[in-house]
C-alpha positions, 0 to 999 in steps of 0.5 A: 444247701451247699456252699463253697468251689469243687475244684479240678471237674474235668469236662466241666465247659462242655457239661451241661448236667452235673451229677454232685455227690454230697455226705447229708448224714456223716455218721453213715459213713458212705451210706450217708452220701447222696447224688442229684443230678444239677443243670447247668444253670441251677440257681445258686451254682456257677461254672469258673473259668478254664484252668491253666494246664502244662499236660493234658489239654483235650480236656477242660478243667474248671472249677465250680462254685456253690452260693447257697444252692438249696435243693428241692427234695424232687432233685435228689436221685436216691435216697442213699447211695449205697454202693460207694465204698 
């Protein structure tokens, strides 16, 4: 389950897909992070609206938000994510 905004994503109004990286088992360390792969109209997640920017604006940057999304075990893309350090 996550709760909660993931702010600045970058792209984030022409994404259709998002891939979420999350920390399930904190004593890992980073072994302890997995990724899934989330449409855009996954229940329990909202797109925001554009920030507001002085520099760069060929890209769009927004925020996201989480409302108790809960995730089916078939969503997750690995078990661990290894390769993070």
């Amino acid at each position: 389950m996550l709760n909660g905004p993931q702010l600045w994503i970058s792209n984030g109004r022409e994404a259709e897909f998002y891939i979420i990286f999350a920390t399930v088992d904190p004593a890992q360390g980073y072994r302890g992070i997995t990724a899934f792969l989330v449409e855009r109209d996954f229940p329990g997640f909202a797109v925001g609206h554009v920030e507001k920017k002085l520099g760069i604006r060929a890209s769009s940057t927004l925020s996201c938000y989480w409302i108790t999304a809960w995730f089916p075990n078939t969503i997750f893309w690995e078990k661990s994510v290894w390769a993070i350090k």
